[in-house]
C-alpha positions in Angstrom: 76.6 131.9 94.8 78.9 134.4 92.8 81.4 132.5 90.4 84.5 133.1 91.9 87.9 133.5 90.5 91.2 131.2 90.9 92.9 134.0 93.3 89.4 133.7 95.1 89.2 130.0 95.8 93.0 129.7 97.1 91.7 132.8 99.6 89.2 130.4 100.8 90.9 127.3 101.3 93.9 129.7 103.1 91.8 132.0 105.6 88.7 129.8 106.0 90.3 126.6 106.9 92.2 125.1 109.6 95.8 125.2 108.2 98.6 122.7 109.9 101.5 125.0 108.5 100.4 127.7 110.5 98.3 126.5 113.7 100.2 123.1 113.7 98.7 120.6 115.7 95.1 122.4 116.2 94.2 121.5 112.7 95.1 118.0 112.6 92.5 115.8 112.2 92.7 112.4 114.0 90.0 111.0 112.9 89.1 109.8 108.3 85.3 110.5 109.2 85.9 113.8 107.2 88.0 112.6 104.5 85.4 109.8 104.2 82.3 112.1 103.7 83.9 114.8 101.8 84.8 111.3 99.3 81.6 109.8 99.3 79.7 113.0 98.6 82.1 113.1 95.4 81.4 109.5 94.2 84.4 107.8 96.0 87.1 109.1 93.3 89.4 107.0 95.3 88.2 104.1 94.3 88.5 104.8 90.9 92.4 104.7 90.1 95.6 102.6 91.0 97.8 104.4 93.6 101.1 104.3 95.8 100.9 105.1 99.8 104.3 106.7 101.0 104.9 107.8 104.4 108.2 107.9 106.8 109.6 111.0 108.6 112.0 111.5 106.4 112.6 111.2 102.5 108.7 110.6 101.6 108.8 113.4 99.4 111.8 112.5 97.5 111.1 109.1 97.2 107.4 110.3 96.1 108.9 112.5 93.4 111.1 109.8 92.1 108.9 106.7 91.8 106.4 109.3 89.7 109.8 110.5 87.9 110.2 106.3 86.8 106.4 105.6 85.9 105.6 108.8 84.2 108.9 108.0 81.9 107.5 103.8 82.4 104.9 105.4 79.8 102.1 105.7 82.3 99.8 108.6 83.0 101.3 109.4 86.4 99.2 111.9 89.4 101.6 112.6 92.2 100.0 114.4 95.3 102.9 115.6 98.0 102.2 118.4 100.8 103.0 120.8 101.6 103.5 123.1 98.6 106.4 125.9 98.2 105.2 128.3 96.2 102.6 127.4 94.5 99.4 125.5 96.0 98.8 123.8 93.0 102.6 121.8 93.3 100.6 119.5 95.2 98.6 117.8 92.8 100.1 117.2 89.5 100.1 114.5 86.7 103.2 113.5 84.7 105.1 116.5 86.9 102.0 119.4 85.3 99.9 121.1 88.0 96.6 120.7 88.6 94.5 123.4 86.4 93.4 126.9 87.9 90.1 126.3 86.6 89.4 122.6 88.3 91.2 124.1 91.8 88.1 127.2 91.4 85.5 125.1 90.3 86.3 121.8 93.2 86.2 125.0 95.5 82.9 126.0 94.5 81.3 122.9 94.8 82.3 121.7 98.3 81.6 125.3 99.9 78.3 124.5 100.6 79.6 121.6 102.7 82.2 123.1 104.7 79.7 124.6 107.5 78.5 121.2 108.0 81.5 118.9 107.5 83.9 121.7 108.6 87.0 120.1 107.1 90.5 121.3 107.5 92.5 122.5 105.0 94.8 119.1 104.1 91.2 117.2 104.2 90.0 119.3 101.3 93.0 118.9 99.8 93.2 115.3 99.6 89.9 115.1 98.4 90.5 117.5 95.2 93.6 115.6 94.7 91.8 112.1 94.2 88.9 113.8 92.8 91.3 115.4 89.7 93.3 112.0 89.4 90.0 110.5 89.0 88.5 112.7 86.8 91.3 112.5 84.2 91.8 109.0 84.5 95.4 108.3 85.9 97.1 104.5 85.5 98.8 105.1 88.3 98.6 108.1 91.6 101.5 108.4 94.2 100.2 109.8 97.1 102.5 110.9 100.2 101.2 110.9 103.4 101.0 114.2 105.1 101.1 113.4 109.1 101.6 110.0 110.9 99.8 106.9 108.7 97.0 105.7 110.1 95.2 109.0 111.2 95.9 110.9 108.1 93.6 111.9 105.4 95.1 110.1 102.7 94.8 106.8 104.4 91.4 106.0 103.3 93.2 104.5 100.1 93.9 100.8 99.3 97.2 101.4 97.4 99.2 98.9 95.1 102.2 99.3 97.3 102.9 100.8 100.9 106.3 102.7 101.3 107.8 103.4 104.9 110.8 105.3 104.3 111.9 105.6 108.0 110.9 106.3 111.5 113.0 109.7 113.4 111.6 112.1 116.2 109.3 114.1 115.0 105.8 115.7 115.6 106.0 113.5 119.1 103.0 115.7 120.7 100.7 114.3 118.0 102.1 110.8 117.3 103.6 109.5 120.6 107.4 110.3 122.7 108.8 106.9 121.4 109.9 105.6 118.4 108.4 102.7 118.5 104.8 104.4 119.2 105.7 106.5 116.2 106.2 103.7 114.0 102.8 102.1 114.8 100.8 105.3 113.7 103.4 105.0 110.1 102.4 101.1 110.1 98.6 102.3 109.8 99.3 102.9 106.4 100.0 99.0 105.7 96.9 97.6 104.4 95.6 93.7 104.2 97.5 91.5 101.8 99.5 94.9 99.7 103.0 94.3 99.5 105.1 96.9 102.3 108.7 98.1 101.1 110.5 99.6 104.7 113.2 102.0 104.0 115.0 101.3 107.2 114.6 99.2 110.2 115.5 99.8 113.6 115.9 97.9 116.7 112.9 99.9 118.3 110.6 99.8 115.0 111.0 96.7 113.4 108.8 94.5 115.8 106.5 96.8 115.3 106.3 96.8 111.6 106.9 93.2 111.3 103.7 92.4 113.8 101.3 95.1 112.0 102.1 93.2 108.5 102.0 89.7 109.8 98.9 90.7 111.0 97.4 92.4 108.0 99.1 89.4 105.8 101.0 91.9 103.9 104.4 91.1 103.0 107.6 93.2 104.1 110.8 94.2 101.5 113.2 95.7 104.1 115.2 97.7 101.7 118.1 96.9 103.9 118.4 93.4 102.9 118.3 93.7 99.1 120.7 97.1 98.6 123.9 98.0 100.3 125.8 101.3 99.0 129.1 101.0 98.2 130.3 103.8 96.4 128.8 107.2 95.8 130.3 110.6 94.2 128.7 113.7 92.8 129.7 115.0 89.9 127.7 117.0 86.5 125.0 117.8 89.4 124.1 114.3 89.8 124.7 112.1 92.6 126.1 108.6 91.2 125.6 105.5 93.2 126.9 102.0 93.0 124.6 99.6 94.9 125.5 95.9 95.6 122.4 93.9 95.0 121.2 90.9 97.4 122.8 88.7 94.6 125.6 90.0 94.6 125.5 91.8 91.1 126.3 95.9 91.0 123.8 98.2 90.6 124.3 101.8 89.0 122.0 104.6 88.9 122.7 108.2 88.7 119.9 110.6 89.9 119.4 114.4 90.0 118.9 114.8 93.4 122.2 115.3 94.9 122.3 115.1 98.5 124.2 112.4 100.2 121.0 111.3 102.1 119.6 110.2 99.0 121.6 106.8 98.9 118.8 105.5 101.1 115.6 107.0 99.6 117.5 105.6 95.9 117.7 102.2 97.2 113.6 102.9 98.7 112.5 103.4 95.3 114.2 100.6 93.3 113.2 98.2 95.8 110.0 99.7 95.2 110.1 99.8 91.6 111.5 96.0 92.2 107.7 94.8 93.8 106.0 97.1 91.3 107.3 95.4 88.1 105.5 92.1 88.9 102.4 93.6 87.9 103.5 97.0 85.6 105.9 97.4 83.0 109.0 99.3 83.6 112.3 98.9 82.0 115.3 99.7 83.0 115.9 102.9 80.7 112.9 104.1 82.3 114.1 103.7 85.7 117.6 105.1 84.7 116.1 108.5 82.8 113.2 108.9 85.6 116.1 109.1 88.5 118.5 111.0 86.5 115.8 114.0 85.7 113.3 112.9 88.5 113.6 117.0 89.9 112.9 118.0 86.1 110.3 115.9 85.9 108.4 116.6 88.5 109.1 119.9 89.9 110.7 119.3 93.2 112.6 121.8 94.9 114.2 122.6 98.4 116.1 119.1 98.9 119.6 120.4 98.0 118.8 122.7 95.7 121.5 124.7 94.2 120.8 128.4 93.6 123.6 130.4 93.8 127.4 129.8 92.7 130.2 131.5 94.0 129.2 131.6 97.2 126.8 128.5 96.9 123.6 128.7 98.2 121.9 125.5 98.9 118.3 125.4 99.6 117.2 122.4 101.9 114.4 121.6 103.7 115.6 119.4 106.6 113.9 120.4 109.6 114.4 117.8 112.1 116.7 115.9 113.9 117.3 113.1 111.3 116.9 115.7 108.6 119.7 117.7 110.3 121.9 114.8 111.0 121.9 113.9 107.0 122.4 117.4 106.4 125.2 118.0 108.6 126.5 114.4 107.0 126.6 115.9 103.1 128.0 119.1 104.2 131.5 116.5 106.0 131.9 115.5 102.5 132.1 119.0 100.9 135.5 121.0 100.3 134.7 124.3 101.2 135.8 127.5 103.0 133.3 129.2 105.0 129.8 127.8 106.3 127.1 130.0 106.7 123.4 128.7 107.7 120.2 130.8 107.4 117.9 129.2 109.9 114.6 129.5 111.0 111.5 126.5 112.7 108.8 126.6 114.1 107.5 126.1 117.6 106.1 122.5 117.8 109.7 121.0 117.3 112.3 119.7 119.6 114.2 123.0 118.5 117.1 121.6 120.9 117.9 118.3 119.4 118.2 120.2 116.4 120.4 122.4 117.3 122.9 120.6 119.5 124.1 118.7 116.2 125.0 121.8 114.3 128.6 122.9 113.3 129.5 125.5 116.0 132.3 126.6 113.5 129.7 128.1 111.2 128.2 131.4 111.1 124.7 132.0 112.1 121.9 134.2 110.6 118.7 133.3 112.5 115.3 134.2 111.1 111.9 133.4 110.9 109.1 132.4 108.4 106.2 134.7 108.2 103.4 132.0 109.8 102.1 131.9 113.3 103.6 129.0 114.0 107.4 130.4 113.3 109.4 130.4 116.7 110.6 134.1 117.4 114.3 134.4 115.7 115.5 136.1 119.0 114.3 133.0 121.0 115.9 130.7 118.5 119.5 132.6 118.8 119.3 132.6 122.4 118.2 128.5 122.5 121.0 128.5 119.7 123.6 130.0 122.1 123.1 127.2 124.6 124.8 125.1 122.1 127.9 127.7 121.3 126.1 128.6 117.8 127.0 132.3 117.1 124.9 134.5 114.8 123.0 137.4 114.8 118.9 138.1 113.7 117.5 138.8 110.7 114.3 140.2 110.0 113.2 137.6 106.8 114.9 135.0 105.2 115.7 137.0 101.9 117.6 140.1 104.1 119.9 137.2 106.1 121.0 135.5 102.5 121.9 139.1 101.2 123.6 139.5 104.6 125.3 136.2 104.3 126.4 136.6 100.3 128.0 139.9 101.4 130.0 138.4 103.8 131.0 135.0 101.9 133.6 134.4 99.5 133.5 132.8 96.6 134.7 129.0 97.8 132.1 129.4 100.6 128.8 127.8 101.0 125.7 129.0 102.5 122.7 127.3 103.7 118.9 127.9 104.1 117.1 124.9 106.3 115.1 124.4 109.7 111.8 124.7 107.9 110.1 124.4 104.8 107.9 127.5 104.9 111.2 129.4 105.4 113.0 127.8 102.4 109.1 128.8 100.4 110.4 132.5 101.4 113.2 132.7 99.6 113.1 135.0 96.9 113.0 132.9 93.3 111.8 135.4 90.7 115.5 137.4 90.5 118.6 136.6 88.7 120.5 137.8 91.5 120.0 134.2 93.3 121.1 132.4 89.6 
């Protein structure tokens, strides 16, 4: 076989393999047999390093980013694996917030070509193997892996972690992992695992039974964040979100963290419970905890969850793209002074497009688009759904055209916002210093 280049291998793993991001639910797996065989055939590197499971429908990737923020400052060697990427495949698979190398991506490539006719894998399934394969291989203390789809289906799953994280249970991808909440949070619970500790983000009246019988069952123990941190005061201010929590002992807690949005009171509150179970067995003090939140997007390289890029107009990047995403959304933009709203939205076919939509602002201005994958819904399709709900806008042909649009028609004090999906927010144009 011809040695092939970096650009080569990324060609492969895009047009050769069943992608989720743009075939949706056609290239999701239910099954670990692959995952398995694609592991054993590499020695099990799964086996060979201490991890952290994270799952939920919403806030797994922040809360991902931040708990590797707090260990990678805690002094340990840190691998983070998250999906999907925005611009760059490698974001994926990092250690202490540096991508995986070109040259380990081409040559992990290479070697499990020869299997790909037999096994014939999907895209996330190779993946996840060169993830635990390259946290193996340079010896990590510690790995947070985020679950891609569901729990107990999904490729990462064939891990025993440290600790499992649920961050929460909302409405989404319903044709692959049940209509009802409560069905949804059984396929989550699959990521709790016999006698490992499970920290739950937030319970409901429809999901709690169901967690509580899965980890009575698997002897695990439950931390409902709920019980040990309330929020009682929160304000932004030097690009930080500040947060006073009131502990289950009644002493404050203060943290500040980098990530900005208002929805991040609960994913905080995820990770220091988190961080709470974790230090019975790893060293982390408190400085470290403080300096991973405050710089956990420095540190690790996460984008699209608030994400300022523009001043006068603001534009905010932000990847909500479902129901409860929208809701917290919607919530952050209450709290804001401002002038004029404008959102730049585009989503894809497979979600309940409608729920979205009938808790948007009708008194903002609408620029609706589309992300270049087969799975983006048609923008004209969107408008007209959109209409049903007294959302005004017109079409755009590409994300990049409706912000210029949009900046040329804000003023200064306005803000303008790019969500619905997070292959449209990876469109945006970032290598100009007209969006800075």
């Amino acid at each position: 076989m011809l040695q092939m280049n970096y650009q080569q291998a990324i060609d492969f793993l895009y047009s050769q393999l069943p992608m989720f991001s743009r075939m949706g639910s056609a290239a999701f797996k239910k099954d670990l047999t692959n995952t398995r065989i694609l592991c054993e055939r590499l020695g099990n590197p799964h086996t060979k390093f201490k991890s952290i499971h994270v799952g939920g429908t919403n806030g797994k990737g922040s809360v991902s980013h931040m708990l590797a923020a707090v260990l990678q400052t805690a002094g340990f060697k840190t691998g983070l694996y998250t999906s999907p990427h925005l611009y760059d495949f490698r974001e994926r698979i990092r250690i202490n917030g540096e991508m995986v190398d070109e040259s380990f991506v081409t040559d992990f490539v290479q070697k499990v070509i020869p299997w790909v006719d037999e096994i014939q894998p999907s895209f996330f399934e190779i993946t996840v193997a060169m993830a635990f394969e390259y946290f193996a291989q340079q010896k990590v203390d510690i790995a947070v892996i985020e679950v891609g789809l569901g729990g107990r289906l999904d490729s990462t799953n064939i891990i025993t972690p440290e600790l499992s994280v649920i961050t929460n249970i909302g409405w989404d991808h319903m044709n692959m992992l049940g209509d009802s909440l409560d069905k949804i949070a059984f396929e989550k619970a699959g990521i709790i695992k016999h006698n490992i500790p499970v920290v739950i983000g937030e319970m409901l009246p429809e999901t709690e039974p169901v967690f509580r019988e899965v980890a009575e069952q698997k002897d695990a123990k439950i931390f409902d964040v709920t019980e040990y941190l309330h929020p009682v005061l929160h304000e932004t201010k030097d690009d930080r979100l500040h947060i006073t929590y009131q502990g289950k002992d009644g002493l404050e807690i203060k943290v500040a963290t980098d990530l900005v949005g208002i929805y991040q009171l609960k994913n905080v509150a995820t990770v220091l419970t988190a961080i709470k179970v974790l230090k019975k067995d790893w060293s982390i003090d408190q400085n470290a905890i403080d300096a991973g939140l405050r710089n956990a997007k420095k540190l690790t390289g996460l984008h699209g969850r608030w994400e300022i890029i523009h001043r006068e107009p603001t534009i905010v990047l932000e990847v909500a793209h479902n129901k409860n995403g929208m809701e917290q959304m919607v919530q952050h933009i209450k709290q804001l002074s401002l002038n004029q709203l404008h959102i730049i939205i585009g989503t894809v076919k497979d979600k309940d497009v409608d729920a979205t939509l009938e808790i948007l602002p009708k008194e903002a201005v609408y620029y609706f688009t589309q992300a270049n994958i087969p799975r983006a819904l048609d923008k004209t399709e969107l408008q007209s759904k959109a209409l049903a709900f007294y959302l005004k806008g017109k079409t755009y042909e590409n994300v990049n055209v409706a912000i210029d649009e949009a900046k040329s028609n804000a003023m200064p004090d306005d803000l303008i916002i790019v969500c619905g999906s997070i292959f449209l927010v990876a469109e945006v144009y970032r290598d100009t210093d007209s969006y800075y």
